[in-house]
C-alpha positions as CSV (number, residue, x, y, z in Angstrom):
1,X,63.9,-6.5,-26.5
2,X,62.5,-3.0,-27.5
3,X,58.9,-4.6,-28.2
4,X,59.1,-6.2,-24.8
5,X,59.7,-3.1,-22.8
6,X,57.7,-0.1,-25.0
7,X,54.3,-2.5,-24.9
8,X,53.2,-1.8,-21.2
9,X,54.3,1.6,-21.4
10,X,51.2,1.8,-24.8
11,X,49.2,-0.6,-23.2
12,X,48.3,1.7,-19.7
13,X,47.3,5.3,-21.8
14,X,44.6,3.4,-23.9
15,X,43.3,1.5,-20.7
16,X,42.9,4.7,-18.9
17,X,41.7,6.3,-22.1
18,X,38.9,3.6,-22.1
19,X,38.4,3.6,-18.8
20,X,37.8,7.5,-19.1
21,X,35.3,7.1,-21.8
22,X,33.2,4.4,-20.0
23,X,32.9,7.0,-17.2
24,X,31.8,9.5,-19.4
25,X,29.4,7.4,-20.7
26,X,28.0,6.1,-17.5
27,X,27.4,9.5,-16.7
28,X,26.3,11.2,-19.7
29,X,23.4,8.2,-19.5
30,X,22.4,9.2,-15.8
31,X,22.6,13.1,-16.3
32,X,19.3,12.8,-17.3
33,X,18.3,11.4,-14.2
34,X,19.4,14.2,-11.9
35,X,16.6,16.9,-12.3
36,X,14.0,14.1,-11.8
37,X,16.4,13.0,-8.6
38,X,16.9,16.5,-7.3
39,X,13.2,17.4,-7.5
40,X,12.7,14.1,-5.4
41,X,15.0,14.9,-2.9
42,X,13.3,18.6,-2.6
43,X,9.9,17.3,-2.4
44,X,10.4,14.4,-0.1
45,X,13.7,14.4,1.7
46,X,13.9,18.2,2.4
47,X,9.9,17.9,4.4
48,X,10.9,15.0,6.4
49,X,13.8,16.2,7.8
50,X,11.7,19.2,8.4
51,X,9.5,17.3,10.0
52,X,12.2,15.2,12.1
53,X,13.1,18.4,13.7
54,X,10.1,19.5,14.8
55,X,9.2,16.4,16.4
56,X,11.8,16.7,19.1
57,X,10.3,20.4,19.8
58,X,7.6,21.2,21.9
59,X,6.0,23.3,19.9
60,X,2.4,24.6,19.6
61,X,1.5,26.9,16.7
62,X,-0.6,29.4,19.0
63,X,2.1,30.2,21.0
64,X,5.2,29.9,18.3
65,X,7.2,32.0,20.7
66,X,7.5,29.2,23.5
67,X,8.7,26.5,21.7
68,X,11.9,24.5,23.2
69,X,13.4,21.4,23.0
70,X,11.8,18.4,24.4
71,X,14.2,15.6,23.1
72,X,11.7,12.2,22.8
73,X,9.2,13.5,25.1
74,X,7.2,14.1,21.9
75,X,7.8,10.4,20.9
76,X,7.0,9.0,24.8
77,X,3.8,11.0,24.5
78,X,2.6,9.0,21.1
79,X,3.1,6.1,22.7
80,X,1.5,6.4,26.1
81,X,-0.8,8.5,25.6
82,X,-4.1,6.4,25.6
83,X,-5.9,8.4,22.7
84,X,-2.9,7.7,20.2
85,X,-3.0,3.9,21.6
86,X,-6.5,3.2,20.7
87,X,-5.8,5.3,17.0
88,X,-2.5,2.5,16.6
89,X,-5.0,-0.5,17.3
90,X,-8.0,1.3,15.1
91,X,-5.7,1.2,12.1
92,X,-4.4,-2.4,13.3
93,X,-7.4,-3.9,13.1
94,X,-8.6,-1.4,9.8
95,X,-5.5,-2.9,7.9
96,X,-5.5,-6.4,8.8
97,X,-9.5,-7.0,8.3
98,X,-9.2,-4.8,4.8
99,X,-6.0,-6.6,3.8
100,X,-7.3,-9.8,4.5
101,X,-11.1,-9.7,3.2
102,X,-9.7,-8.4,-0.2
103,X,-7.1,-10.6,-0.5
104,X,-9.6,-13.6,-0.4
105,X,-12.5,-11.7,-2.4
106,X,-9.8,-10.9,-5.1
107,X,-8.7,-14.6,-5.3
108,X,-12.1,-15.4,-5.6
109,X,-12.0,-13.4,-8.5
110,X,-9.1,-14.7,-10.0
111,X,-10.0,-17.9,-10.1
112,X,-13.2,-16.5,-11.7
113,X,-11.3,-14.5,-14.3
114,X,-8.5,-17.5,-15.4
115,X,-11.3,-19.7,-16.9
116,X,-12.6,-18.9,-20.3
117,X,-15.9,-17.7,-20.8
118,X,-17.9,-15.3,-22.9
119,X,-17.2,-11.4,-22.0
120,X,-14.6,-11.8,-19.9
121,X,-12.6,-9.1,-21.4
122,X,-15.8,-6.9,-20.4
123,X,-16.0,-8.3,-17.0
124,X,-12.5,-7.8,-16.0
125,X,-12.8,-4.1,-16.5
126,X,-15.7,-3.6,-15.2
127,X,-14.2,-5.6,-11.9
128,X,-11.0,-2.9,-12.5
129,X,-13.2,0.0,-12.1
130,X,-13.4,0.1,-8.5
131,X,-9.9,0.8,-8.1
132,X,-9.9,3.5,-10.7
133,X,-11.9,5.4,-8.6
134,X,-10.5,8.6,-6.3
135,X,-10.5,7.4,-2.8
136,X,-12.8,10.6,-2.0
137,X,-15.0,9.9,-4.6
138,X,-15.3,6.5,-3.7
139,X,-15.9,7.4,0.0
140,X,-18.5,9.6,-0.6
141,X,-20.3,7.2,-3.3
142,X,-20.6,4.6,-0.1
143,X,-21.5,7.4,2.2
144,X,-24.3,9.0,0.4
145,X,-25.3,6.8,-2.2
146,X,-25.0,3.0,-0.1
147,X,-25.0,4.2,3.7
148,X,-27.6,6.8,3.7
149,X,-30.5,5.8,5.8
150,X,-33.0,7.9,3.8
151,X,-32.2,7.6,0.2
152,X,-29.4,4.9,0.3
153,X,-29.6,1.9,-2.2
154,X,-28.8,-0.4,1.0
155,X,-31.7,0.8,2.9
156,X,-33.7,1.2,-0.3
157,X,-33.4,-2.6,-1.1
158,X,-34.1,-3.4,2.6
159,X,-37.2,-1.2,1.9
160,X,-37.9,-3.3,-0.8
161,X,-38.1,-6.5,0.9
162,X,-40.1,-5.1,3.7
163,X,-36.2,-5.1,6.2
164,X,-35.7,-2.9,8.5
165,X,-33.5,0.4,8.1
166,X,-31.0,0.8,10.1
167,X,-28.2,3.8,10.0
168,X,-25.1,1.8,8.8
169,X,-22.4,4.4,9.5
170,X,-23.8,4.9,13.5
171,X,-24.5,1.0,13.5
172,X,-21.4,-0.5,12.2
173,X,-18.8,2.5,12.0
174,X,-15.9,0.6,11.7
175,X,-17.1,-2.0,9.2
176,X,-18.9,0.6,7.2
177,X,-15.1,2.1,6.4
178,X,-13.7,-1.2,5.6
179,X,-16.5,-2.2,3.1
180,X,-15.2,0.7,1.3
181,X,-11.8,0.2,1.1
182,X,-12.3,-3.4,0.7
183,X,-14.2,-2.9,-2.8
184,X,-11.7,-0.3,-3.8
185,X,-8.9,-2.8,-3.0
186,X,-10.5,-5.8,-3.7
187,X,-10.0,-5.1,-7.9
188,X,-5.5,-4.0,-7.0
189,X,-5.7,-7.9,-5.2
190,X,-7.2,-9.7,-8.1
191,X,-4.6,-8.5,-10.6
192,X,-1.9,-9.8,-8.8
193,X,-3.1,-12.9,-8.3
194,X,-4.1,-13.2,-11.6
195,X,-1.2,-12.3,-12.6
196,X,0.0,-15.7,-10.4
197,X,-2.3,-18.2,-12.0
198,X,-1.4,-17.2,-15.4
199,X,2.7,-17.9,-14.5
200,X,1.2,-21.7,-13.0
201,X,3.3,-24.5,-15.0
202,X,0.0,-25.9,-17.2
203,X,1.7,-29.2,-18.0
204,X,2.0,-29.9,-14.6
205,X,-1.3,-29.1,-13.9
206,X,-2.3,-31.4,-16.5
207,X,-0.4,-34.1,-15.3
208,X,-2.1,-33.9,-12.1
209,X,-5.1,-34.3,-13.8
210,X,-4.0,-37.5,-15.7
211,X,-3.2,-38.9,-12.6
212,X,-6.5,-38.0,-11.2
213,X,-6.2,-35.2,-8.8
214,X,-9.5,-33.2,-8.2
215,X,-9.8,-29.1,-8.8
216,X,-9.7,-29.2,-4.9
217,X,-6.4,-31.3,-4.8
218,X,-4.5,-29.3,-7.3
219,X,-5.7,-26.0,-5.8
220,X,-4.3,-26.9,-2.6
221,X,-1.2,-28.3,-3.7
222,X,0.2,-26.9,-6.7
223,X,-2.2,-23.1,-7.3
224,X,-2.0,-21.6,-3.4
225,X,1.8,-22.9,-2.7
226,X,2.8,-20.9,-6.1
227,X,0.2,-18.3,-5.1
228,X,2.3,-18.1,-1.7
229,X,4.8,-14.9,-2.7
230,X,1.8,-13.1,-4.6
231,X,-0.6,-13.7,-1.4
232,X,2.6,-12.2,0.2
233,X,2.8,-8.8,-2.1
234,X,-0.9,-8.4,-1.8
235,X,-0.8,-8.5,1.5
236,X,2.1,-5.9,2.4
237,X,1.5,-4.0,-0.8
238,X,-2.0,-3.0,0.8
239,X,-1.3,-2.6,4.2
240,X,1.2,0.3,3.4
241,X,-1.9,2.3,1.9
242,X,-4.2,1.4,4.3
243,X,-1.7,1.8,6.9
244,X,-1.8,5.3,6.2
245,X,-5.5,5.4,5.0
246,X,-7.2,8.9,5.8
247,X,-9.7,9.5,3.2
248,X,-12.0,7.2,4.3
249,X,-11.8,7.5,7.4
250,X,-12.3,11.2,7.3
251,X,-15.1,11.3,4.5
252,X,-17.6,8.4,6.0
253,X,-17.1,9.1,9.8
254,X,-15.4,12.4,10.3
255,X,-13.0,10.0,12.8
256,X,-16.0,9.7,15.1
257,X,-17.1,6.6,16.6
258,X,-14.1,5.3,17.5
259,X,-12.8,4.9,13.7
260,X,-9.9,7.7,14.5
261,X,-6.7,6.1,12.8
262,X,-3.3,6.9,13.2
263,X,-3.3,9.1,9.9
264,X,-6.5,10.9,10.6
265,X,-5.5,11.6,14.5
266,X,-1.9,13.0,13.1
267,X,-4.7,15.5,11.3
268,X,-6.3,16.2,14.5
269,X,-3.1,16.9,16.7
270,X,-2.0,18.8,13.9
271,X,-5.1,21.1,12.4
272,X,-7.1,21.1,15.7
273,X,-4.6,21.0,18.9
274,X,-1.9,22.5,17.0
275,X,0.9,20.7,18.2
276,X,3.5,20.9,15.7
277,X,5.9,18.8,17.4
278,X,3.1,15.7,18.6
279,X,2.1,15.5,15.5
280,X,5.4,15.5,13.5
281,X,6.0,12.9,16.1
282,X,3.2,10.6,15.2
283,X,3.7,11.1,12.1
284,X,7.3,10.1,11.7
285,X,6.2,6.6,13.4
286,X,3.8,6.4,11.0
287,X,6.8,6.5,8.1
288,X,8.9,4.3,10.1
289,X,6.2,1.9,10.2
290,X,5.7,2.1,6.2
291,X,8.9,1.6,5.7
292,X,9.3,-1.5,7.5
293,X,6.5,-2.9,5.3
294,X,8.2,-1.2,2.2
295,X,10.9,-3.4,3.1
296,X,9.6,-6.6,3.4
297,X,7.5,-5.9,-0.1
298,X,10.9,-5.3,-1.9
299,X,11.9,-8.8,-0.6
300,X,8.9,-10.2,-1.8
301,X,8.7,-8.7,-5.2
302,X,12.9,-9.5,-5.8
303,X,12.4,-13.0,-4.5
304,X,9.6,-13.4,-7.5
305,X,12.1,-11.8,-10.0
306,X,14.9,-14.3,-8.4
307,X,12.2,-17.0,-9.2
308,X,11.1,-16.0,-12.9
309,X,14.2,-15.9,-13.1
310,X,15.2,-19.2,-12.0
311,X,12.1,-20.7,-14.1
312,X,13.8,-18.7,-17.5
């Protein structure tokens, strides 16, 4: 009868003893963690609140004293006014033609790269390089060294061939910026989806061949269903950089010729106008945007865990 009653009365100090200790360890294994998380928060968190704040001030930097507070008039002025408008359907059309055009060049690729051939270790890093680039860098390698109607290897082959030599970045202002993000991205686009082909199931590949499917057949059927979720990460993956492109835009056309982005007219609301609170405006719906696309890529990339998953 004494064992029966003195047993819980042992049991409950070593459970909370152990349940003690676990908590100690889960927190000597995240301590770690908290400088990295602190500096985070002071880097990130702190300026966008800052930012937050401002936006619902009216607020121009030449005149600091006559700031007030406008509410969402700031926020009402992005999106009416019709030189913002035109900057939200620039970088509309920017992402999707960028997104898109690398997404099929870098499948392209990929297909290219999964077949076996001599130097392909050499040719996949040489097709890497672009993206290794700086984005200045690279913008001003297409704008001097490609666009430039005098001494520009575009013109200078055009030259060659007896063309004609126009002045790309006045000609085609628009396209001449996406050409250069399109061969920087291009290279991110053919990793994933190379990335893709290599997880294909081979034996059912083969068996498709056994039963006579063509390369068309099995591309359509079993390779672009299965490249479906990585199309999908590509996709979102680069339109929250390009979304907020401004390199670019600013190196090649200086915003000009109605290539202005949301990014780069932030810049000018900001650095030229001085509008604190417009341009902290802006640029919060700019963040919001990105993180609406963040969102839907962490769906994307945890569905393909859930399904490597699911194949394991």
């Amino acid at each position: 009868m004494t064992a029966t009653t003195t047993a819980p009365r042992t049991a409950t100090p070593v459970r909370a003893r152990s349940g003690s200790g676990e908590r100690l360890r889960a927190w000597a294994t995240r301590a770690p963690l908290l400088p990295a998380l602190v500096f985070l928060i002071i880097v990130t968190q702190l300026p966008f609140v800052a930012t937050l704040v401002i936006s619902f001030f009216d607020w121009n930097s030449l005149y600091p004293d006559a700031r007030s507070f406008a509410g969402l008039a700031n926020y009402g002025e992005v999106l009416t006014d019709p030189d913002l408008r035109r900057s939200v359907w620039t970088t509309v059309l920017l992402t999707v033609a960028v997104v898109l055009a690398s997404l099929v060049l870098g499948l392209l690729l990929a297909l290219l790269l999964d077949r076996r051939f001599p130097g392909r270790g050499l040719v996949r890093t040489l097709l890497i390089a672009p993206f290794l680039v700086v984005p200045v860098a690279a913008a001003l390698l297409w704008k001097h060294v490609l666009y430039n109607p005098e001494y520009g290897l575009f013109n200078g082959l055009l030259h060659y061939v007896g063309g004609p030599q126009p002045d790309w970045i006045s000609a085609t202002p628009l396209l001449a910026v996406e050409a250069s993000l399109v061969w920087q991205w291009t290279p991110f686009m053919m990793l994933i989806l190379l990335a893709g082909l290599q997880s294909r199931d081979h034996q059912q590949i083969e068996a498709a061949r056994v039963d006579g499917a063509s390369d068309w057949q099995i591309f359509r059927h079993l390779t672009l269903p299965h490249l479906r979720r990585y199309l999908e990460l590509g996709a979102l993956l680069g339109s929250i950089y390009i979304v907020q492109n401004f390199d670019a835009v600013f190196t090649i056309t200086s915003g000009g010729l109605g290539t202005a982005n949301l990014p780069y007219t932030v810049y000018q609301t900001f650095y030229q106008a001085h509008e604190n609170g417009l341009a902290s405006a802006a640029g919060v719906l700019v963040v919001i945007g990105s993180i609406i696309i963040a969102t839907f890529a962490l769906r994307v990339v945890s569905s393909l865990f859930r399904e490597e998953a699911g194949r394991s």
